[in-house]
mmCIF file as gemmi writes it, N, C-alpha and C atoms, coordinates in Angstrom:
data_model
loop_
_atom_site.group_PDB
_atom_site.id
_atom_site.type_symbol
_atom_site.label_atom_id
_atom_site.label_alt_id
_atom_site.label_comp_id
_atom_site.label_asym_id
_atom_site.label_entity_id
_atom_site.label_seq_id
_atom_site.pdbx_PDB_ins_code
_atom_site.Cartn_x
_atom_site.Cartn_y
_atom_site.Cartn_z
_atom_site.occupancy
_atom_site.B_iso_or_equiv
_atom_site.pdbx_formal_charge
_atom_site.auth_seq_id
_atom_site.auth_asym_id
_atom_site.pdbx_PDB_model_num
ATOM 1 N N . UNK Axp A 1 ? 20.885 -11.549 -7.313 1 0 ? 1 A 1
ATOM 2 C CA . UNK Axp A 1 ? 20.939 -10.111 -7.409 1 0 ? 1 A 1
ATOM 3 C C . UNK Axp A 1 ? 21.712 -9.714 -8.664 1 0 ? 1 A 1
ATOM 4 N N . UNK Axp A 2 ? 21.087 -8.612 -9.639 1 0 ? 2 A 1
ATOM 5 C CA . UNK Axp A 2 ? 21.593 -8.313 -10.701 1 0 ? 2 A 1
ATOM 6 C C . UNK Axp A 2 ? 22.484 -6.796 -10.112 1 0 ? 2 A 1
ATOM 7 N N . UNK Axp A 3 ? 23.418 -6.733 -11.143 1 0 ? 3 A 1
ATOM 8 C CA . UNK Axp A 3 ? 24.24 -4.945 -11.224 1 0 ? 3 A 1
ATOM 9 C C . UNK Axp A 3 ? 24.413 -4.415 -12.438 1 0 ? 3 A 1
ATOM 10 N N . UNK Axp A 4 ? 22.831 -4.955 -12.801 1 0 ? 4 A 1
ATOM 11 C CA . UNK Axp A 4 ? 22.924 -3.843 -13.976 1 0 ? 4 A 1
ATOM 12 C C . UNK Axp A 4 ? 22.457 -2.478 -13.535 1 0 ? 4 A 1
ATOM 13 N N . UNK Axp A 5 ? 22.909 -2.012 -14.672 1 0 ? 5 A 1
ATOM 14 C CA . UNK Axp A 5 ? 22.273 -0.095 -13.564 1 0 ? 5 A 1
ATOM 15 C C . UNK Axp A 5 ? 20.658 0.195 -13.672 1 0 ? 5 A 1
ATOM 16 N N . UNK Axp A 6 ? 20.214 0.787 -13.134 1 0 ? 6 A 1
ATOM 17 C CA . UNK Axp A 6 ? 18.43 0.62 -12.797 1 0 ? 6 A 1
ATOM 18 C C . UNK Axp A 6 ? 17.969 2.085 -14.317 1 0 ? 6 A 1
ATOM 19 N N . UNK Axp A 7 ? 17.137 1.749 -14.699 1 0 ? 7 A 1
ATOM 20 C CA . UNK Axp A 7 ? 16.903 2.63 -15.969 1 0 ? 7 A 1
ATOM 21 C C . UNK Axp A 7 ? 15.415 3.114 -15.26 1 0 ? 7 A 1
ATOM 22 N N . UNK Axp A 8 ? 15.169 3.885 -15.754 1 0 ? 8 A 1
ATOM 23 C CA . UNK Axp A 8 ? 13.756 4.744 -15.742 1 0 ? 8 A 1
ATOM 24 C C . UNK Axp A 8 ? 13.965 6.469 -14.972 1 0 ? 8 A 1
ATOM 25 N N . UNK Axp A 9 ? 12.772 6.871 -14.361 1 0 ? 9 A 1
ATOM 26 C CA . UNK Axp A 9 ? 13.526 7.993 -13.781 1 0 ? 9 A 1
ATOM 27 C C . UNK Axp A 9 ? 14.179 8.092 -12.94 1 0 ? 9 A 1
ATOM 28 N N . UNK Axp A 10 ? 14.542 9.039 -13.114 1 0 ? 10 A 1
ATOM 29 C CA . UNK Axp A 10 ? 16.049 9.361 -12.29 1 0 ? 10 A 1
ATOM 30 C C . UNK Axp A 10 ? 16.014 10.871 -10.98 1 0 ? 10 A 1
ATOM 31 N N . UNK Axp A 11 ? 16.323 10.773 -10.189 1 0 ? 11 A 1
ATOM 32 C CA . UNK Axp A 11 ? 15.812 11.945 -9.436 1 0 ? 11 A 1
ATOM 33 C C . UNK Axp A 11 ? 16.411 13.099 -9.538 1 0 ? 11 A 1
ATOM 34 N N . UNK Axp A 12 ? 15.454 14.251 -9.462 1 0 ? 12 A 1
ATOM 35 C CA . UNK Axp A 12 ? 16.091 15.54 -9.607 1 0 ? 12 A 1
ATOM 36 C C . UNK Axp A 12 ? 16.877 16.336 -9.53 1 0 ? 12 A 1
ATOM 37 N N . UNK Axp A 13 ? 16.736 16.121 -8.197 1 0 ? 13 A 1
ATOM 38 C CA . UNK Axp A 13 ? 18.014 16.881 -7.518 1 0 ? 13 A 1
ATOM 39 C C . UNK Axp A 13 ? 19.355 16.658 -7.708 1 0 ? 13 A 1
ATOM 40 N N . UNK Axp A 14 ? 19.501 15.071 -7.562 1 0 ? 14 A 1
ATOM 41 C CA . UNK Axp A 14 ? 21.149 14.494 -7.5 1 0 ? 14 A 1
ATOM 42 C C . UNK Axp A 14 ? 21.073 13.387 -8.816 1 0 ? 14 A 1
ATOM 43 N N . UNK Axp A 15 ? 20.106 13.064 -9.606 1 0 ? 15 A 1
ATOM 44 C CA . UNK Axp A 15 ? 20.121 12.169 -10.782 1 0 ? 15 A 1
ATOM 45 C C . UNK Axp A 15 ? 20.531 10.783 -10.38 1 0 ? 15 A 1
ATOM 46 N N . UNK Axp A 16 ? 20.411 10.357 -9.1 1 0 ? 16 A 1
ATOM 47 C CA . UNK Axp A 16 ? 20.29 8.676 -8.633 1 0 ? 16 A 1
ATOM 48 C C . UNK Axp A 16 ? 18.931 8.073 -8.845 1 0 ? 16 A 1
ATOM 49 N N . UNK Axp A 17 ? 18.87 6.902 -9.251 1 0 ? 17 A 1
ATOM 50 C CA . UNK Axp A 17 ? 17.124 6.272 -9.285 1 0 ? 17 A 1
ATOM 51 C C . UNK Axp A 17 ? 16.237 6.591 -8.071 1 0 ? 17 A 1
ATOM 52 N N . UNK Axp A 18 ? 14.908 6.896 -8.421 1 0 ? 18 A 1
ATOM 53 C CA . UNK Axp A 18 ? 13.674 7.225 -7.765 1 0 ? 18 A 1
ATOM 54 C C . UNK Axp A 18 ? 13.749 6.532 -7.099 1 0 ? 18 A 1
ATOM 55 N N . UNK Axp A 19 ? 13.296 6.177 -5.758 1 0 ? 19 A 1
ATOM 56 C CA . UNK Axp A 19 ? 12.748 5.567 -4.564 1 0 ? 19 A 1
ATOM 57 C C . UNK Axp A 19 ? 11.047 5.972 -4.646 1 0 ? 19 A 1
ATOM 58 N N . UNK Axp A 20 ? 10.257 4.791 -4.644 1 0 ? 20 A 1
ATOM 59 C CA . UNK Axp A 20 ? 8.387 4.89 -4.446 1 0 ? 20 A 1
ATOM 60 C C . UNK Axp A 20 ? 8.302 5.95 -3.847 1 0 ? 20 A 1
ATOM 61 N N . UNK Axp A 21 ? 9.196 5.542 -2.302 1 0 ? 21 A 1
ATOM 62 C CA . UNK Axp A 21 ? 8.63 6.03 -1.03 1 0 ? 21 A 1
ATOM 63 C C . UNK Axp A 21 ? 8.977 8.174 -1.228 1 0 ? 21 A 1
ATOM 64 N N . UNK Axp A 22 ? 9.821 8.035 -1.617 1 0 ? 22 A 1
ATOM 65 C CA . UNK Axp A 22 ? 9.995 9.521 -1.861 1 0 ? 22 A 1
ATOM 66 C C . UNK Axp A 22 ? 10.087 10.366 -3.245 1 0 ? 22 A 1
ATOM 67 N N . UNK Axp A 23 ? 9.437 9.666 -3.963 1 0 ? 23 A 1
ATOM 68 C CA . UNK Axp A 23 ? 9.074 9.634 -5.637 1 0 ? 23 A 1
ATOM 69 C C . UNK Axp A 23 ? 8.755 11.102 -5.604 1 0 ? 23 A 1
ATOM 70 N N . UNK Axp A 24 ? 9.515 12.188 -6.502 1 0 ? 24 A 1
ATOM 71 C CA . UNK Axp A 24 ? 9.957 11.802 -7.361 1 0 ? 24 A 1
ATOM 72 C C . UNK Axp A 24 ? 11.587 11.928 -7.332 1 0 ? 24 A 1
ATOM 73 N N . UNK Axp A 25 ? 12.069 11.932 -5.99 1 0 ? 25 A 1
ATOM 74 C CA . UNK Axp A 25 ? 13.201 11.476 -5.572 1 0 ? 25 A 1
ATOM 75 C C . UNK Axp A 25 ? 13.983 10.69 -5.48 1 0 ? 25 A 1
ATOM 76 N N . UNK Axp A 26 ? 15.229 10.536 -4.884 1 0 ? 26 A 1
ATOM 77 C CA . UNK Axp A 26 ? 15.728 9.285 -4.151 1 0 ? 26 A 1
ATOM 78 C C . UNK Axp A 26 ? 15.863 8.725 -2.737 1 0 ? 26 A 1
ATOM 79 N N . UNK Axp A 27 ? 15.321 10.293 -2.335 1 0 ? 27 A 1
ATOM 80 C CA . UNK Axp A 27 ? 15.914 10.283 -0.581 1 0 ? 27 A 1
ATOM 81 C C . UNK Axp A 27 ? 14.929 11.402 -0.383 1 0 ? 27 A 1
ATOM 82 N N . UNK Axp A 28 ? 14.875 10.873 1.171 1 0 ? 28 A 1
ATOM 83 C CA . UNK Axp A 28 ? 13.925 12.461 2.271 1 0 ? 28 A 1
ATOM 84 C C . UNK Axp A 28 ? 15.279 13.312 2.141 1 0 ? 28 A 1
ATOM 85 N N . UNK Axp A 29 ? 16.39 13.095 1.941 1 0 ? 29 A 1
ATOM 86 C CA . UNK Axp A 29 ? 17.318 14.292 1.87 1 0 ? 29 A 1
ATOM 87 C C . UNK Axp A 29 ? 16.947 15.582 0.257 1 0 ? 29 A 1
ATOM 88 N N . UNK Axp A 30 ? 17.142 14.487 -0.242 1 0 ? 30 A 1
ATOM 89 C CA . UNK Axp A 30 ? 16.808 15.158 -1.777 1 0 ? 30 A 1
ATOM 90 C C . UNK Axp A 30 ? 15.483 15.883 -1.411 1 0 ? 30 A 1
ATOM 91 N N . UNK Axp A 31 ? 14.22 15.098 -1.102 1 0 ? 31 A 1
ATOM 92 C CA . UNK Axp A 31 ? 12.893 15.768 -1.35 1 0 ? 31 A 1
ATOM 93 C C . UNK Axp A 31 ? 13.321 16.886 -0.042 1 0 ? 31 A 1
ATOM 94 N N . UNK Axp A 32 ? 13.722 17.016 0.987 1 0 ? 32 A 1
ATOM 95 C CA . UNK Axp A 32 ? 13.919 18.314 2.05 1 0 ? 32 A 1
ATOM 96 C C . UNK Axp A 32 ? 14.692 19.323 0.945 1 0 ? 32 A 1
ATOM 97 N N . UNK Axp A 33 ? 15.572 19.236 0.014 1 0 ? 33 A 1
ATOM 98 C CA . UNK Axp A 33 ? 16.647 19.87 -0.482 1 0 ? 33 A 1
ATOM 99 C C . UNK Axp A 33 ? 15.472 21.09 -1.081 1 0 ? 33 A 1
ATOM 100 N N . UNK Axp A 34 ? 14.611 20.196 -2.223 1 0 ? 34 A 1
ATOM 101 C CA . UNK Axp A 34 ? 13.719 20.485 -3.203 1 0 ? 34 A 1
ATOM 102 C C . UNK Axp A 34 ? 12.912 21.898 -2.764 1 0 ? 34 A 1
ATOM 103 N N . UNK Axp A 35 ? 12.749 21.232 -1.298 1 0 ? 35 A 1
ATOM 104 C CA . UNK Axp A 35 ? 11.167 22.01 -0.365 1 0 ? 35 A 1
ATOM 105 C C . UNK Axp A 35 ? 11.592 23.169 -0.124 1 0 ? 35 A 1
ATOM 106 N N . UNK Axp A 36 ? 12.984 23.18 0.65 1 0 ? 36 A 1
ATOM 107 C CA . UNK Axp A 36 ? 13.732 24.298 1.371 1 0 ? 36 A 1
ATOM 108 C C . UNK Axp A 36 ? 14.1 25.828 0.119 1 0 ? 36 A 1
ATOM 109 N N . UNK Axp A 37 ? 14.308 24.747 -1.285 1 0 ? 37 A 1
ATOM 110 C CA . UNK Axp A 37 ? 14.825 25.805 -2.349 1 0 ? 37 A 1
ATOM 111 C C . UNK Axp A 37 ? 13.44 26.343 -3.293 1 0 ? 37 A 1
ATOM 112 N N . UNK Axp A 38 ? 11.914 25.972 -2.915 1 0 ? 38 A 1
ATOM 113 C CA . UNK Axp A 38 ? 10.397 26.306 -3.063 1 0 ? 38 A 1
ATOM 114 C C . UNK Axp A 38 ? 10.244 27.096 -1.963 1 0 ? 38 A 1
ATOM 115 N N . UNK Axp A 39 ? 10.799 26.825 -0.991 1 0 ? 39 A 1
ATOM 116 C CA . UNK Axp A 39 ? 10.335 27.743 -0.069 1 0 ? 39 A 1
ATOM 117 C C . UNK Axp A 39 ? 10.708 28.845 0.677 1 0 ? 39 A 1
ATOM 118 N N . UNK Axp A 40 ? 12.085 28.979 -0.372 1 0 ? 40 A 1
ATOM 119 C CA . UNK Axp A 40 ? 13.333 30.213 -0.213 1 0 ? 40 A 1
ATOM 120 C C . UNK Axp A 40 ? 12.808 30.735 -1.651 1 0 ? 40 A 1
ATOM 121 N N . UNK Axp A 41 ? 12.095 30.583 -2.352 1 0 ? 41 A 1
ATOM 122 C CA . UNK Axp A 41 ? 11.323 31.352 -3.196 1 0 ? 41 A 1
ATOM 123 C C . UNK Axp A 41 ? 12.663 31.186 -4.595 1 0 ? 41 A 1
ATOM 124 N N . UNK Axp A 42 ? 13.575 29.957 -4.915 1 0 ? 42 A 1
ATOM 125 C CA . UNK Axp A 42 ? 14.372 29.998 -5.972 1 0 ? 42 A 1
ATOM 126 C C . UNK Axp A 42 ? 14.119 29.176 -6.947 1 0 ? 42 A 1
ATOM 127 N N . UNK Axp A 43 ? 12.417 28.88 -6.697 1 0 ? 43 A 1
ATOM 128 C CA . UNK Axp A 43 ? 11.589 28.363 -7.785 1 0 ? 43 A 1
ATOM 129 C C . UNK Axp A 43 ? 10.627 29.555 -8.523 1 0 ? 43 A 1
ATOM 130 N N . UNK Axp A 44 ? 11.049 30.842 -7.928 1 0 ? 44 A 1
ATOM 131 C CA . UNK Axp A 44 ? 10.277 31.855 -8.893 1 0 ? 44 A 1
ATOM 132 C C . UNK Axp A 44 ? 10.411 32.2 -9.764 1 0 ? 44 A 1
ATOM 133 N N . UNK Axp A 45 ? 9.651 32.352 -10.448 1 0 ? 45 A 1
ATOM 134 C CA . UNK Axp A 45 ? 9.279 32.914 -12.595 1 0 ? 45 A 1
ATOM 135 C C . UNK Axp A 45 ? 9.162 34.611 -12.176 1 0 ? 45 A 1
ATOM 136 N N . UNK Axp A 46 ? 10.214 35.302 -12.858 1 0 ? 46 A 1
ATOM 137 C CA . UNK Axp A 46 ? 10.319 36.262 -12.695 1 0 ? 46 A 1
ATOM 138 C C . UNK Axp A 46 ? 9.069 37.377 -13.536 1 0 ? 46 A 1
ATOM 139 N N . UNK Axp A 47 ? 8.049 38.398 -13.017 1 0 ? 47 A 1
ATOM 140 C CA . UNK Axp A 47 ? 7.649 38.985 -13.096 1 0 ? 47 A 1
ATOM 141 C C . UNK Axp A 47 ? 7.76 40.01 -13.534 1 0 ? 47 A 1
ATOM 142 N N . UNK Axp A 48 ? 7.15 40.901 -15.064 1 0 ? 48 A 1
ATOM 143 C CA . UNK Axp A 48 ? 6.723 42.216 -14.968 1 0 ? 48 A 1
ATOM 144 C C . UNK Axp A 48 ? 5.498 42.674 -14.92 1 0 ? 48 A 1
ATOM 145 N N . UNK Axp A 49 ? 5.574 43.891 -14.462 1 0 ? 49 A 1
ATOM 146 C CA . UNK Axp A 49 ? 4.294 44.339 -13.377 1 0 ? 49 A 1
ATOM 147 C C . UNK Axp A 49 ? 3.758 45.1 -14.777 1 0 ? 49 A 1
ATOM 148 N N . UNK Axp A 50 ? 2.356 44.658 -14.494 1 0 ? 50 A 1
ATOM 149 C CA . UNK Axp A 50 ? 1.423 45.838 -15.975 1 0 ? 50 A 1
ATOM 150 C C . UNK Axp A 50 ? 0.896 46.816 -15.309 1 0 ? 50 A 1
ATOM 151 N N . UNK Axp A 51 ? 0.599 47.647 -15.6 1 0 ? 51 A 1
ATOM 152 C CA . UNK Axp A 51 ? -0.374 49.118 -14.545 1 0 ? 51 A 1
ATOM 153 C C . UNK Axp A 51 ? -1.807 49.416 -15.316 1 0 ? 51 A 1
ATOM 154 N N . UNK Axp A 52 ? -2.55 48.602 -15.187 1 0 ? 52 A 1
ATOM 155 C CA . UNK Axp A 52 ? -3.784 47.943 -15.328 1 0 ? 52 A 1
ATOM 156 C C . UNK Axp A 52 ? -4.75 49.855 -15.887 1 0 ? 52 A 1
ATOM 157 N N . UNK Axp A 53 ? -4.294 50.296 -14.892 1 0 ? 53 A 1
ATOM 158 C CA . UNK Axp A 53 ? -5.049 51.733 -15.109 1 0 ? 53 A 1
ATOM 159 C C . UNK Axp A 53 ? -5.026 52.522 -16.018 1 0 ? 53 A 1
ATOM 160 N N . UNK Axp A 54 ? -5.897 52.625 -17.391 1 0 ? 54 A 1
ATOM 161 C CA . UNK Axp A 54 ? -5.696 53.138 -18.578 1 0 ? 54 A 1
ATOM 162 C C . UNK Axp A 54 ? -4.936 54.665 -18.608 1 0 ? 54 A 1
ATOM 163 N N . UNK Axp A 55 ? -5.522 55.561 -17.406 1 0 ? 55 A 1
ATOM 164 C CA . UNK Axp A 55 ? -4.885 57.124 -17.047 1 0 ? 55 A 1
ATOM 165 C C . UNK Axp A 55 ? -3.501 56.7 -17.284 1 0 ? 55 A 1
ATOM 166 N N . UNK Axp A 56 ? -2.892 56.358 -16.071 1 0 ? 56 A 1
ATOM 167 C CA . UNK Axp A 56 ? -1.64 56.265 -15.472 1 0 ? 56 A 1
ATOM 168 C C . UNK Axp A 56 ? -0.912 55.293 -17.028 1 0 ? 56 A 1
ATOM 169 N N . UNK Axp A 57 ? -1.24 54.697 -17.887 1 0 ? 57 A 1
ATOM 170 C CA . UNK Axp A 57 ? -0.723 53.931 -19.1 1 0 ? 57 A 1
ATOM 171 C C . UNK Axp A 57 ? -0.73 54.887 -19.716 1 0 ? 57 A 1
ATOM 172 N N . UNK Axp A 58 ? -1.365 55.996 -20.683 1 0 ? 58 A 1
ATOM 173 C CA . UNK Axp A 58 ? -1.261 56.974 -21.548 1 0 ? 58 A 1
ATOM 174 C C . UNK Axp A 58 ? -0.214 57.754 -20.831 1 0 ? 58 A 1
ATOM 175 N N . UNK Axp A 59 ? -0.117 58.136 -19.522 1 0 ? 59 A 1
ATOM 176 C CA . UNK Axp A 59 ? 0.695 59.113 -19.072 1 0 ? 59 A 1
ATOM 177 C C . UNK Axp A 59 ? 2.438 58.408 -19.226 1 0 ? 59 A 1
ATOM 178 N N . UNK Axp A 60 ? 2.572 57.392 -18.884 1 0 ? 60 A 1
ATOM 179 C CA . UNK Axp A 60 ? 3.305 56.571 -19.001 1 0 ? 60 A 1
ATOM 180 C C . UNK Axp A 60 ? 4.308 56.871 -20.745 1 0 ? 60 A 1
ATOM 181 N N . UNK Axp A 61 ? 3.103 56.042 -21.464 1 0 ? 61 A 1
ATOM 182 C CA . UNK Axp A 61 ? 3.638 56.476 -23.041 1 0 ? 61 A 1
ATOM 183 C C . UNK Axp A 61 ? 4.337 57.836 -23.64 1 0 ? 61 A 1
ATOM 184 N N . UNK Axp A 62 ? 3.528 58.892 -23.052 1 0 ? 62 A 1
ATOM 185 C CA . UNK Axp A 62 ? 3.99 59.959 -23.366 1 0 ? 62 A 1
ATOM 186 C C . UNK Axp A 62 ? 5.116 60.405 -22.979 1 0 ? 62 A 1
ATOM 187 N N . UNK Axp A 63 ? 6.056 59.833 -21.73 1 0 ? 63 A 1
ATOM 188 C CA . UNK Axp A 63 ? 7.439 60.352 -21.288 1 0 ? 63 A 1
ATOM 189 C C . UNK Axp A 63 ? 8.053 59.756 -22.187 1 0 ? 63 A 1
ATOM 190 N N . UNK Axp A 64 ? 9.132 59.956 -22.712 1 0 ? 64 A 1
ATOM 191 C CA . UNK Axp A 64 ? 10.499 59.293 -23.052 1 0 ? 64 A 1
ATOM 192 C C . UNK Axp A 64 ? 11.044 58.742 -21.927 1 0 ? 64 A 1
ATOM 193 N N . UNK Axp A 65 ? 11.639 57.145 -22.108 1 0 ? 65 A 1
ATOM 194 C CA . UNK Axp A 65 ? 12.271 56.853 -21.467 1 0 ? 65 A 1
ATOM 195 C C . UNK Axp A 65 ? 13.369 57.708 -20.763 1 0 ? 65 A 1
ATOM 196 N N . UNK Axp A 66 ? 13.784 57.515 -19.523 1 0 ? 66 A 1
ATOM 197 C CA . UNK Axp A 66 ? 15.015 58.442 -18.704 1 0 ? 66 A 1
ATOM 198 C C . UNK Axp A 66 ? 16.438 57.551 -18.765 1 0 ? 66 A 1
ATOM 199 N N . UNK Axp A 67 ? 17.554 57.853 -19.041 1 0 ? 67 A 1
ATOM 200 C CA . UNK Axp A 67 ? 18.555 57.424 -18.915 1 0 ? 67 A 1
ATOM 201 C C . UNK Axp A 67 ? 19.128 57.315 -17.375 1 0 ? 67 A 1
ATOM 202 N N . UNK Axp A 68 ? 19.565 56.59 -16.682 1 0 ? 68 A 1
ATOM 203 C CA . UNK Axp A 68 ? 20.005 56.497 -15.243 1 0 ? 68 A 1
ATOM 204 C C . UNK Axp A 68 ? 21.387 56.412 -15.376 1 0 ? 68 A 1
């Protein structure tokens, strides 16, 4: 048995070497971590909304922005 340190990828979450079985992880802990924070929506690309409707866009242009 060698102790050299294992090179290639490295897993995401916690940066310990990949395991096959839970690739591209190290652990079912890590890959649950991954799922839970995809599926609490803190893998979202934040959005601005276009208003597709040429009317409502000219009407748009013509206000001056409002100060709040």
């Amino acid at each position: 048995m060698t102790t050299e340190p294992a090179t290639g990828p490295r897993c995401p979450i916690c940066g310990k070497p990949r395991v096959q079985e839970f690739r591209p992880f190290c652990s079912r802990g890590c890959r649950d971590r991954d799922f839970l924070a995809w599926a609490d929506g803190r893998y979202a690309i934040p959005a601005v909304e276009v208003d597709d409707d040429p009317e409502n866009a000219e009407q748009n242009r013509a206000q001056p922005p409002r100060d709040e």
